[in-house]
C-alpha positions as CSV (number, residue, x, y, z in Angstrom):
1,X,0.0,0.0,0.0
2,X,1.4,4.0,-0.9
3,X,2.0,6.3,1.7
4,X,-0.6,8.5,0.3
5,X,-4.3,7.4,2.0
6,X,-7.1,7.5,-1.2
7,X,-8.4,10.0,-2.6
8,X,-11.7,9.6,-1.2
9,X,-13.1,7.1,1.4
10,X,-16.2,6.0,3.1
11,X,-16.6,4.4,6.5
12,X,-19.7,2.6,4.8
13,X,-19.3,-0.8,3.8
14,X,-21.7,-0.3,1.0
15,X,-19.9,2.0,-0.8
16,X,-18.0,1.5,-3.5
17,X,-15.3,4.2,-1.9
18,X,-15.0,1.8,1.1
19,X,-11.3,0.5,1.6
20,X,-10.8,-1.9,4.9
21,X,-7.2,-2.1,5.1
22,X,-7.1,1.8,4.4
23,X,-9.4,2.3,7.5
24,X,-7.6,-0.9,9.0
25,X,-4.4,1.2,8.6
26,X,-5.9,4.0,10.6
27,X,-6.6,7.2,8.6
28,X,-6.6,10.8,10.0
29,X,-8.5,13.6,8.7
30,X,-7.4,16.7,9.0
31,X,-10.6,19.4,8.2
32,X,-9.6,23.7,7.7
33,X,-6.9,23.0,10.0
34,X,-8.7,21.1,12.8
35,X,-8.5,17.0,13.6
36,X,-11.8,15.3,12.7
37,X,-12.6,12.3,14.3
38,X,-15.8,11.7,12.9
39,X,-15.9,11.8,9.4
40,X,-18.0,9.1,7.8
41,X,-16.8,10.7,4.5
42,X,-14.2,12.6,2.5
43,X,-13.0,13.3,-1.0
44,X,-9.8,15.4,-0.9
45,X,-9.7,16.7,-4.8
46,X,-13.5,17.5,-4.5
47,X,-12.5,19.1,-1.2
48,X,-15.5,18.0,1.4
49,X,-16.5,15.7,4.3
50,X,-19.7,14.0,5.7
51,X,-19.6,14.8,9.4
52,X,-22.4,13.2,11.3
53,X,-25.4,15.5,12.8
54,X,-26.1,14.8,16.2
55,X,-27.7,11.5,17.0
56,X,-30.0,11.9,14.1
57,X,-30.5,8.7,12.2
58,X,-31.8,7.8,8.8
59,X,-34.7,5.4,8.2
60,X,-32.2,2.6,7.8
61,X,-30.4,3.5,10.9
62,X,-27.2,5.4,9.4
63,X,-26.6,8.2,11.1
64,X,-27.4,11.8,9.4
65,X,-24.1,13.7,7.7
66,X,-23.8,16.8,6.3
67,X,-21.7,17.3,3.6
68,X,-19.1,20.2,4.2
69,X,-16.6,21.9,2.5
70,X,-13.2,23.2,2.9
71,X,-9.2,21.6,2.6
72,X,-9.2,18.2,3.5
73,X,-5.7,16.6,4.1
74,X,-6.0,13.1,4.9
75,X,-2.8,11.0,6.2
76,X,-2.1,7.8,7.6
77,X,-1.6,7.6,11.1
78,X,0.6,4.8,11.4
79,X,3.2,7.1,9.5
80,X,3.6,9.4,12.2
């Protein structure tokens, strides 16, 4: 695997952006500056997350995001 996480990835097992041994690996997010720990989803050249909202849920039971934007630096944080 590259040192570089993937351009986009989804804590979602259904999605097709959904990369176990990236997430296995640990992956930090770093969102404007500030350490996310909550992201459910990012995309680094599109420059957004999903952050969950609240407890919300869904009518399947996923929790609520909201897509954001802003400069998304992801890393691995195995490498530090």
């Amino acid at each position: 695997m590259s040192d570089a996480p993937p351009d986009r990835l989804s804590t979602d097992e259904r999605s097709k952006f959904h990369d176990a041994a990236a997430l296995e690996r640990g992956v930090g997010v770093r969102f404007n500056g500030v350490e996310k720990t909550n992201v459910e989803e990012y995309c680094i050249s599109e420059g957004w997350v999903r952050l969950p909202v609240g407890k919300t849920l869904d009518r399947r039971g996923n929790p609520m995001t909201l897509k954001v934007k802003g400069v998304v630096e992801a890393y691995f944080r195995d490498a530090d």
